[in-house]
N, CA, C and O atoms as a Maestro MAE file, in Angstrom:
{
 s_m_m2io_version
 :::
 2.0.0
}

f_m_ct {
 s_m_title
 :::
 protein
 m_atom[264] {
  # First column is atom index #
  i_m_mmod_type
  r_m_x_coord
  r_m_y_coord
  r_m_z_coord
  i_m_residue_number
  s_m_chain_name
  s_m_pdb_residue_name
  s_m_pdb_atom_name
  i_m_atomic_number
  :::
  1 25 106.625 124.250 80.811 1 A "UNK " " N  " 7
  2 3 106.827 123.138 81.684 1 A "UNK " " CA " 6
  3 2 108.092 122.380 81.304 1 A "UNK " " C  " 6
  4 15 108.933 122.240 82.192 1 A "UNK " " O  " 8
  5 25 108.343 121.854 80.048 2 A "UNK " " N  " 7
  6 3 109.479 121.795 79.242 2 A "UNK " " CA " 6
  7 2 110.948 122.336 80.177 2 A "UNK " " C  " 6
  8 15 111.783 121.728 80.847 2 A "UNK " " O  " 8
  9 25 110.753 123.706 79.835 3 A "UNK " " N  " 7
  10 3 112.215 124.347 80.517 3 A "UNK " " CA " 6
  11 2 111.769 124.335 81.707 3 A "UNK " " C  " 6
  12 15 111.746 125.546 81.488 3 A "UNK " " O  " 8
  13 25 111.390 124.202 82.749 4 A "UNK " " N  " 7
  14 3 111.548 124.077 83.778 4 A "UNK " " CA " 6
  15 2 111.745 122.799 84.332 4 A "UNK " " C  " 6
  16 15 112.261 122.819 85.449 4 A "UNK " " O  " 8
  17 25 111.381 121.291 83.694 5 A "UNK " " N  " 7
  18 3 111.732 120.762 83.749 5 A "UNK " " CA " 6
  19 2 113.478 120.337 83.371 5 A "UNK " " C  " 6
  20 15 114.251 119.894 84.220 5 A "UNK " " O  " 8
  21 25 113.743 120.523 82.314 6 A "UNK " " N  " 7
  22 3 114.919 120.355 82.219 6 A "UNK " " CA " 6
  23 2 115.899 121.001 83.340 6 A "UNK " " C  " 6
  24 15 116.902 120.370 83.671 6 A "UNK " " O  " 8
  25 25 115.664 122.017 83.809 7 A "UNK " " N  " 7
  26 3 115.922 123.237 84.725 7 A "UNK " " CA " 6
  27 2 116.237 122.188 86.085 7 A "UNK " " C  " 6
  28 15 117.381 122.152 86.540 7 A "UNK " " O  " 8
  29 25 115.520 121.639 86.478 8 A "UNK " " N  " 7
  30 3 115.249 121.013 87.417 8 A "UNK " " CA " 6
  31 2 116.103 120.089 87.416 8 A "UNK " " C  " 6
  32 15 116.648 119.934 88.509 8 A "UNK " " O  " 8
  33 25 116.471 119.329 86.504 9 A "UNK " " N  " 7
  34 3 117.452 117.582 86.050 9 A "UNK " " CA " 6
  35 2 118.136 118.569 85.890 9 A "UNK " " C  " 6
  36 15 117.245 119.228 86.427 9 A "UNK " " O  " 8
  37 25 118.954 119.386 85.638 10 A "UNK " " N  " 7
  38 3 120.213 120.157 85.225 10 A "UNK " " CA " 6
  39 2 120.774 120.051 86.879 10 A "UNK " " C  " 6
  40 15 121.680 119.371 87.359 10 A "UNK " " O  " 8
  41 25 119.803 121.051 87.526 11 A "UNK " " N  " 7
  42 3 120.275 121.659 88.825 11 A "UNK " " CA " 6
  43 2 119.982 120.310 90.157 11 A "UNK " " C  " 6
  44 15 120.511 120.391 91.265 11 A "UNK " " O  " 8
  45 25 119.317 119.474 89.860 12 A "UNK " " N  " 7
  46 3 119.625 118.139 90.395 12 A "UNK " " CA " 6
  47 2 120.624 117.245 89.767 12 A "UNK " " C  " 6
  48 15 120.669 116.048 90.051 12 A "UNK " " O  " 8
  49 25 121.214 117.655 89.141 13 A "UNK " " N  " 7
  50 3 122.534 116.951 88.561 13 A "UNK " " CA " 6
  51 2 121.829 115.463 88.487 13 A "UNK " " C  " 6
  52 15 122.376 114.613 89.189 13 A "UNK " " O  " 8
  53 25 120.451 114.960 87.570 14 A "UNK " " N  " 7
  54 3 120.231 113.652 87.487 14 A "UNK " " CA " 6
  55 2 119.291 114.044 86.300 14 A "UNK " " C  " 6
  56 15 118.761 115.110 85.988 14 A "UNK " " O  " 8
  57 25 119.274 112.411 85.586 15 A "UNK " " N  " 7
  58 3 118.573 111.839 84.046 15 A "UNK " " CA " 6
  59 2 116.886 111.844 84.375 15 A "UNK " " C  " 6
  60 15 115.997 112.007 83.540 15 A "UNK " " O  " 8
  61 25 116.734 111.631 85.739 16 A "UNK " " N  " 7
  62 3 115.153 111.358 85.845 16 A "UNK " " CA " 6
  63 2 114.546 112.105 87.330 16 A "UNK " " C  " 6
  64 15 115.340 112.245 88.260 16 A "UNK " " O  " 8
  65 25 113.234 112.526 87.468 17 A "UNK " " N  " 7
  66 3 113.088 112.787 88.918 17 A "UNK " " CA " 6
  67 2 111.813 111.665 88.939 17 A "UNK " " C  " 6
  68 15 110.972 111.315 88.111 17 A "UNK " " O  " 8
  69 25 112.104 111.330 90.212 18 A "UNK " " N  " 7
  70 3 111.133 110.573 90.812 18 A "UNK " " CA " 6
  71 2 109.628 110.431 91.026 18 A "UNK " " C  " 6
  72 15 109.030 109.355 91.064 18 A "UNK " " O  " 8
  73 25 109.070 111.678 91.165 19 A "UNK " " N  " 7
  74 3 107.823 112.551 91.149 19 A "UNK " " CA " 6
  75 2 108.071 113.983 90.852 19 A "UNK " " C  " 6
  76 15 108.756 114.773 91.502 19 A "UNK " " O  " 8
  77 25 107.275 114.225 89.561 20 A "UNK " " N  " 7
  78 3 107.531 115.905 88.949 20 A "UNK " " CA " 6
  79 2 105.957 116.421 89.324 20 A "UNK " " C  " 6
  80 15 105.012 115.842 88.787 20 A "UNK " " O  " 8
  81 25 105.735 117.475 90.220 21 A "UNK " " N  " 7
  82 3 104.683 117.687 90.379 21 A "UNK " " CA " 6
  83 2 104.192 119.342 89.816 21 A "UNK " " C  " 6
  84 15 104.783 120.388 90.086 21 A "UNK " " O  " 8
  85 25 103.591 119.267 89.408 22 A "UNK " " N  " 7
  86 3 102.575 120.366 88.794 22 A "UNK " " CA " 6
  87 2 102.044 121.473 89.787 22 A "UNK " " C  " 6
  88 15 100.839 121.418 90.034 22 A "UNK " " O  " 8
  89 25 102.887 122.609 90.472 23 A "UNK " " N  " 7
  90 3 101.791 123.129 91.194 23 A "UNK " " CA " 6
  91 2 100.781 124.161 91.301 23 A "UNK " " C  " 6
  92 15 100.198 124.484 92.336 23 A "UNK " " O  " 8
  93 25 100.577 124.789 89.820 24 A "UNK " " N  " 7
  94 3 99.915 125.957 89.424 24 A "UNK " " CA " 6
  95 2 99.471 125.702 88.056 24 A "UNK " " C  " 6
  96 15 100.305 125.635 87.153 24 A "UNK " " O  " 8
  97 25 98.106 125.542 87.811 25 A "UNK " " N  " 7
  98 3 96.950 125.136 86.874 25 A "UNK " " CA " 6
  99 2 96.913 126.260 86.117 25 A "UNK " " C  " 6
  100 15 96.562 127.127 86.917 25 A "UNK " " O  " 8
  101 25 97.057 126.751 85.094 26 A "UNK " " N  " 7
  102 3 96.957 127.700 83.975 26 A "UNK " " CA " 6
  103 2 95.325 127.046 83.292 26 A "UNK " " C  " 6
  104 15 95.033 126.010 82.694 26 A "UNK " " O  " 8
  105 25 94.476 128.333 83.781 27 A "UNK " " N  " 7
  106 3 93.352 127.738 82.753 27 A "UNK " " CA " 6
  107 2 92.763 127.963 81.833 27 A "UNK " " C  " 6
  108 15 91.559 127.890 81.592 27 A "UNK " " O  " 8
  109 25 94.197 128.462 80.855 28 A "UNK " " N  " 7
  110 3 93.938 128.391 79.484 28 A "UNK " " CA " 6
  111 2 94.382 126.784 78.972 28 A "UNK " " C  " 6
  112 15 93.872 126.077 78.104 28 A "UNK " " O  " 8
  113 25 95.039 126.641 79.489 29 A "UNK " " N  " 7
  114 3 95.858 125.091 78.766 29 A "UNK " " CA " 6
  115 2 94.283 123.598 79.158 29 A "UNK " " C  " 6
  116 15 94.003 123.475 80.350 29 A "UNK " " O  " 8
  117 25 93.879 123.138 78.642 30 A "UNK " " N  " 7
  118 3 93.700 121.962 78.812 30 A "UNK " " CA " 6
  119 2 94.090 121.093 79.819 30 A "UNK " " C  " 6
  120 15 95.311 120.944 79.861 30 A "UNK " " O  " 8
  121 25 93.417 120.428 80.699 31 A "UNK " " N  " 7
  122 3 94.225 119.524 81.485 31 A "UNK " " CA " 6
  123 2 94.764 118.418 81.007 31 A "UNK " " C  " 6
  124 15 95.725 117.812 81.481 31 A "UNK " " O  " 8
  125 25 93.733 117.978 79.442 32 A "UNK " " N  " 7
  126 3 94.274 116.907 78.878 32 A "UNK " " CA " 6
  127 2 95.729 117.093 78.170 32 A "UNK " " C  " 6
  128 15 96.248 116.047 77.781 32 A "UNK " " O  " 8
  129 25 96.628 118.609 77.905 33 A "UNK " " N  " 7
  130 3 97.344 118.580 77.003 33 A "UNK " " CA " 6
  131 2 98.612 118.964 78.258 33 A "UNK " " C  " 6
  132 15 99.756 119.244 77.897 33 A "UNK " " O  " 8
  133 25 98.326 118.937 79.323 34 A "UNK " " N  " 7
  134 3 98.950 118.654 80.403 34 A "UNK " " CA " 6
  135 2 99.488 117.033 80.858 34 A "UNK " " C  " 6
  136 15 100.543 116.588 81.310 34 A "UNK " " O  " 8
  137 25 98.420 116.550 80.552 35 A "UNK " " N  " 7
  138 3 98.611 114.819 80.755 35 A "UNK " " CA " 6
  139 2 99.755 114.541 79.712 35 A "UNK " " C  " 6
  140 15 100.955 114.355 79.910 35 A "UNK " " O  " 8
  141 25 98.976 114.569 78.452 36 A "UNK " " N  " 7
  142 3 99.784 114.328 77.675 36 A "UNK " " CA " 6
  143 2 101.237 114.681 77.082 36 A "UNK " " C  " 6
  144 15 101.815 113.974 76.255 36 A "UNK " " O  " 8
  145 25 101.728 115.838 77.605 37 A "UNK " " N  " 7
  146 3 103.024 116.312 77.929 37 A "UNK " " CA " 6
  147 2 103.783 115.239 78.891 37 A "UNK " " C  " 6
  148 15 104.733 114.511 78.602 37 A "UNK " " O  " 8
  149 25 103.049 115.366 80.172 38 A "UNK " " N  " 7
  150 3 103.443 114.666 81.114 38 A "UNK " " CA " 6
  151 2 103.468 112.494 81.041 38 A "UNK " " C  " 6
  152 15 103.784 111.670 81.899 38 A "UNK " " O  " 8
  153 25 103.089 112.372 79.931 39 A "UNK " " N  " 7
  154 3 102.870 110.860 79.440 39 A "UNK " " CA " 6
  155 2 104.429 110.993 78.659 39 A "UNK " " C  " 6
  156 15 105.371 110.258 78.955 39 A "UNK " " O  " 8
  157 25 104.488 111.954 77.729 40 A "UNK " " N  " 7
  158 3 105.692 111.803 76.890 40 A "UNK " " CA " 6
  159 2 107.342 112.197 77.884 40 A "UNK " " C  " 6
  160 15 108.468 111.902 77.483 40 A "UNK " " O  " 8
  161 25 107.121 112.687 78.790 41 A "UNK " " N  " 7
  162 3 108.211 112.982 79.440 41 A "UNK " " CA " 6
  163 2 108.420 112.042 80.445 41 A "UNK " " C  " 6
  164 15 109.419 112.239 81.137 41 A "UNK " " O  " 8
  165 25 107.535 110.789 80.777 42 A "UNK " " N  " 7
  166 3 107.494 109.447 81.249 42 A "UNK " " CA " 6
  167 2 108.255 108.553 80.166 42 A "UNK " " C  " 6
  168 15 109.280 107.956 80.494 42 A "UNK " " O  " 8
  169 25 107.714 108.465 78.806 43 A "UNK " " N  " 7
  170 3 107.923 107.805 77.978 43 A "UNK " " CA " 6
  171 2 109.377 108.513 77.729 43 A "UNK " " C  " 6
  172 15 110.192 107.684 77.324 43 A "UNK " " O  " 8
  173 25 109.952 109.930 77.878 44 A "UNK " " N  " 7
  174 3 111.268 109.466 77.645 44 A "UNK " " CA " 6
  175 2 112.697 109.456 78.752 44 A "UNK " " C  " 6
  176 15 113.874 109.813 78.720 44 A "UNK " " O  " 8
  177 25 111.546 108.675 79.895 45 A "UNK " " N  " 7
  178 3 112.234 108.089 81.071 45 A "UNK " " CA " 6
  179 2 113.161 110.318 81.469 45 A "UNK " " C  " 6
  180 15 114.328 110.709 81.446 45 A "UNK " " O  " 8
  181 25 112.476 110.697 81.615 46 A "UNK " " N  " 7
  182 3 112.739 112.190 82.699 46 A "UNK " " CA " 6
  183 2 111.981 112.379 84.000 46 A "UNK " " C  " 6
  184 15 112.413 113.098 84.900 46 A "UNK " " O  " 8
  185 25 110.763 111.667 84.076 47 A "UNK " " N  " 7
  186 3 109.820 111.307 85.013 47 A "UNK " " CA " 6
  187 2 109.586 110.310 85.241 47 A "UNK " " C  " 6
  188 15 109.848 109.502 84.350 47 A "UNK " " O  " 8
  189 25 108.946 109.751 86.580 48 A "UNK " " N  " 7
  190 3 108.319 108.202 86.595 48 A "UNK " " CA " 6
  191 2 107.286 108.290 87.112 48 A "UNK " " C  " 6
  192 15 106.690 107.249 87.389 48 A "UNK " " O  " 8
  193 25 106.707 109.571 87.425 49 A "UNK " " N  " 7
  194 3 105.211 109.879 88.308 49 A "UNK " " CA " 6
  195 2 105.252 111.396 87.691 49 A "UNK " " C  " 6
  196 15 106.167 111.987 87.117 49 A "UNK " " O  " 8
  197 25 103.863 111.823 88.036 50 A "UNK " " N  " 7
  198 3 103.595 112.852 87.882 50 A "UNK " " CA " 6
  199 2 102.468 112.939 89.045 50 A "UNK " " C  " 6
  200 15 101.902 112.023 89.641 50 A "UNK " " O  " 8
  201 25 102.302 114.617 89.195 51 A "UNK " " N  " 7
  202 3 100.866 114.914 90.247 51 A "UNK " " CA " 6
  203 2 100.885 116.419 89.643 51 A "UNK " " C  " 6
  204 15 101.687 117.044 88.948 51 A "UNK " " O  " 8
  205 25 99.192 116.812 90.436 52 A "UNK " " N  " 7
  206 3 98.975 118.016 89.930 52 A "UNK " " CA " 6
  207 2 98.153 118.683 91.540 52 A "UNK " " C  " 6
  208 15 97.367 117.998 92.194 52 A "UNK " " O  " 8
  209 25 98.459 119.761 91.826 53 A "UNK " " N  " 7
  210 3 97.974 120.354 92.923 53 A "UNK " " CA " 6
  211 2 96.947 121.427 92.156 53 A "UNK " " C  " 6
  212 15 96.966 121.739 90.965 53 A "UNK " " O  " 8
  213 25 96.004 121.917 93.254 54 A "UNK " " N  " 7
  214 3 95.217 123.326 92.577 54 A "UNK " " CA " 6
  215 2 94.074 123.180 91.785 54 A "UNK " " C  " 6
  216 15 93.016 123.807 91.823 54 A "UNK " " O  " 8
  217 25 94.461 122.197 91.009 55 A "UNK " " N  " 7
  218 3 93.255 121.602 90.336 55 A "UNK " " CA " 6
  219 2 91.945 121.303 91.172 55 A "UNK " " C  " 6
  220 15 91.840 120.423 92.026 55 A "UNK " " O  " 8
  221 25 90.906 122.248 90.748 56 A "UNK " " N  " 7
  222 3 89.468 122.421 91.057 56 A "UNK " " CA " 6
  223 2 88.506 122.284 90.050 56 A "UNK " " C  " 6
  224 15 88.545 121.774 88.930 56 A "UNK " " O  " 8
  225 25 87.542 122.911 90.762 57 A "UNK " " N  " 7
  226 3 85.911 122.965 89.570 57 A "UNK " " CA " 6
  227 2 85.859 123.425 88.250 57 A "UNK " " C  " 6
  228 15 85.319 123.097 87.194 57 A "UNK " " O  " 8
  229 25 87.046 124.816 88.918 58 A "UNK " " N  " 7
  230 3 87.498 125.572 87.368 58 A "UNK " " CA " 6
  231 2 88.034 124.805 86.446 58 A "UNK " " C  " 6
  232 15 87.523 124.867 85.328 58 A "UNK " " O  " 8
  233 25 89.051 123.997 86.632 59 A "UNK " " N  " 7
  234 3 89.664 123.282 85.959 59 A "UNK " " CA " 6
  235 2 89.155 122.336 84.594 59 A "UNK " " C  " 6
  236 15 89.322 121.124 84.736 59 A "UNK " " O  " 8
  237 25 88.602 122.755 83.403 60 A "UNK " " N  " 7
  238 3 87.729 122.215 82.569 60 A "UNK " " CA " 6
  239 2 88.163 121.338 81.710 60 A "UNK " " C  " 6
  240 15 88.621 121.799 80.665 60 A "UNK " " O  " 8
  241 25 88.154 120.248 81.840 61 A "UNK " " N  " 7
  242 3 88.752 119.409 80.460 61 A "UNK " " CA " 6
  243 2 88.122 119.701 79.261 61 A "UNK " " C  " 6
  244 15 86.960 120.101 79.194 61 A "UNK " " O  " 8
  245 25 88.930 119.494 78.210 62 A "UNK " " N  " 7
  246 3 88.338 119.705 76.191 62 A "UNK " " CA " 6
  247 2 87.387 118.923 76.232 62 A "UNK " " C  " 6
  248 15 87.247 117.863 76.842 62 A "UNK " " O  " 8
  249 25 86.722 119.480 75.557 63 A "UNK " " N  " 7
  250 3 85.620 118.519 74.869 63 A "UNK " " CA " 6
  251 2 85.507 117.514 73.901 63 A "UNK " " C  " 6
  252 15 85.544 117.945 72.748 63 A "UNK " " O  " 8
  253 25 85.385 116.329 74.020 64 A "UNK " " N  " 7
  254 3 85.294 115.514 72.929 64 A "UNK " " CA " 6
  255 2 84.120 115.064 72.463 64 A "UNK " " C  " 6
  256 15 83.160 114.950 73.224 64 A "UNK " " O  " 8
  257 25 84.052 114.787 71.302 65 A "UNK " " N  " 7
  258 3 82.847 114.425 70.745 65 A "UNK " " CA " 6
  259 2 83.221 112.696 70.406 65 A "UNK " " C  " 6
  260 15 84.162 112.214 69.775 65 A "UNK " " O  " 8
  261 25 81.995 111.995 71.150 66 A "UNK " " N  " 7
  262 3 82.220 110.103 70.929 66 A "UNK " " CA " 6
  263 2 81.397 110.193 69.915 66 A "UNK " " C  " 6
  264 15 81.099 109.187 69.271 66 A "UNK " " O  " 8
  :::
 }
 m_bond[263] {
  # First column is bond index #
  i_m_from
  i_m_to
  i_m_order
  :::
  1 1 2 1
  2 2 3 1
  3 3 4 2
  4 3 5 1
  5 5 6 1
  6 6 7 1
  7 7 8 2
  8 7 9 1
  9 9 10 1
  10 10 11 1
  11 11 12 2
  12 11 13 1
  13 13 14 1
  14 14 15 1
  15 15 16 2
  16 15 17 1
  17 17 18 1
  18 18 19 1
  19 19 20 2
  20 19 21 1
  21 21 22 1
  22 22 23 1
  23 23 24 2
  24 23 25 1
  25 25 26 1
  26 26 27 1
  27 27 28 2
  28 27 29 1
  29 29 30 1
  30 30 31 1
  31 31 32 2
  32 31 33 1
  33 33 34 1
  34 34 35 1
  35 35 36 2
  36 35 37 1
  37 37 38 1
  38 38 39 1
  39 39 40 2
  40 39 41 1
  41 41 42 1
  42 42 43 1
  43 43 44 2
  44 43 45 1
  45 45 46 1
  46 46 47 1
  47 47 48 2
  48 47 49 1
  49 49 50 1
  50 50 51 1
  51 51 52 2
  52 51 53 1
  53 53 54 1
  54 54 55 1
  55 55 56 2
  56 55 57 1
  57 57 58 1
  58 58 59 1
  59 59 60 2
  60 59 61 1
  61 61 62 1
  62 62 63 1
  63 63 64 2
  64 63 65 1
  65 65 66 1
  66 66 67 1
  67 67 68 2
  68 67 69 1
  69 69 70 1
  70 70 71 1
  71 71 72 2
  72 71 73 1
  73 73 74 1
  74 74 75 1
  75 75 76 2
  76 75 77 1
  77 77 78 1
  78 78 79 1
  79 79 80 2
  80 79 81 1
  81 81 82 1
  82 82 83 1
  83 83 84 2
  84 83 85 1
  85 85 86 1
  86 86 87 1
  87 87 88 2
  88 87 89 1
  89 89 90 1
  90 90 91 1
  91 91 92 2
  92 91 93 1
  93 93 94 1
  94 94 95 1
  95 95 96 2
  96 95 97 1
  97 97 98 1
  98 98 99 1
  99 99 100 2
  100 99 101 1
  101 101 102 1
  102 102 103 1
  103 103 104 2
  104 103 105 1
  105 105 106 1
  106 106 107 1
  107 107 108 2
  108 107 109 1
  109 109 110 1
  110 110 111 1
  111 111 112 2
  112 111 113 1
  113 113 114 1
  114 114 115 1
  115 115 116 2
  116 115 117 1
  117 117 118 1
  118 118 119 1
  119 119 120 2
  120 119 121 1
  121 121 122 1
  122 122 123 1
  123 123 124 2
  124 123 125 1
  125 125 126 1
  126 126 127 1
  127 127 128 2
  128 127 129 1
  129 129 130 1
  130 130 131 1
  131 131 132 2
  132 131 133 1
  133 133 134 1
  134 134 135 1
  135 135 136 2
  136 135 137 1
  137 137 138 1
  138 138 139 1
  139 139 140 2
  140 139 141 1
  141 141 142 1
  142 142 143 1
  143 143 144 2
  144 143 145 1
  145 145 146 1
  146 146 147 1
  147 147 148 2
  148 147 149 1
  149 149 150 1
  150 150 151 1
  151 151 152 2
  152 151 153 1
  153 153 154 1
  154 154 155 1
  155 155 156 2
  156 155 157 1
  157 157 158 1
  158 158 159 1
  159 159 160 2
  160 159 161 1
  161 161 162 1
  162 162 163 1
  163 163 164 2
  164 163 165 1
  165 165 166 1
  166 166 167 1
  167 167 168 2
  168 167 169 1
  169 169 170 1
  170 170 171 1
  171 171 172 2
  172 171 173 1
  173 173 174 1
  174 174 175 1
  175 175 176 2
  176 175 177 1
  177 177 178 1
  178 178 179 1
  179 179 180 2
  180 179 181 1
  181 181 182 1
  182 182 183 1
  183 183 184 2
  184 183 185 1
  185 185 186 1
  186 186 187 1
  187 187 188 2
  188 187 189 1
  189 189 190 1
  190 190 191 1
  191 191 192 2
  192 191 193 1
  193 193 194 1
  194 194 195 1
  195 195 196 2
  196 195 197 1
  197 197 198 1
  198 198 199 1
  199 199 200 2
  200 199 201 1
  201 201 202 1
  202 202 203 1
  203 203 204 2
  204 203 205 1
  205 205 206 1
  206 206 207 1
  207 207 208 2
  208 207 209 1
  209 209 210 1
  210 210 211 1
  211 211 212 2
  212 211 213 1
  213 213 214 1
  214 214 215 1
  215 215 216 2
  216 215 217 1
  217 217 218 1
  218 218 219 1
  219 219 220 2
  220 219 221 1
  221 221 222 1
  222 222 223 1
  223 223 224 2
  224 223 225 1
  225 225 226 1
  226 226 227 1
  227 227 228 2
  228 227 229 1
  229 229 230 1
  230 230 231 1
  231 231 232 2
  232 231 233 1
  233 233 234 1
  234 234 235 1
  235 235 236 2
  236 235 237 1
  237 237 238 1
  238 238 239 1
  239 239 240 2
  240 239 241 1
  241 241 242 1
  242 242 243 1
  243 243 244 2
  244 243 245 1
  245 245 246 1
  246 246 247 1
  247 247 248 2
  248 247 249 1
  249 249 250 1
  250 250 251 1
  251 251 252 2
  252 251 253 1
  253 253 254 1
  254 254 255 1
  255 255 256 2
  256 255 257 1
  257 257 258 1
  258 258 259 1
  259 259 260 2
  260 259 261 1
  261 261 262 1
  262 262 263 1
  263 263 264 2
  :::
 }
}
């Protein structure tokens, strides 16, 4: 997600995109370690929104233990 992001600000010749959207759910990855990618690439002002398409039932968040 990384290089394709950058990929993207390269070939838009700009520092930030407006909305970076997600459109194919890998469901090996976590959705939470998706967020959290997508929190740090907010935090270093490359994004200012994020979205995610595709995301269904399958889609399982990690488990935490409270």
């Amino acid at each position: 997600m990384k290089k394709s992001l950058e990929g993207s600000l390269k070939r838009l010749k700009t520092d930030y995109i407006d909305l970076y959207y997600l459109h194919r759910v890998d469901p090996n990855v976590p959705i939470e370690d998706i967020a959290y990618l997508m929190k740090n690439c907010i935090k270093q002002v490359k994004i200012k929104h994020w979205g995610i398409s595709e995301a269904g039932i399958e889609t399982k968040p990690m488990q935490y233990v409270l």
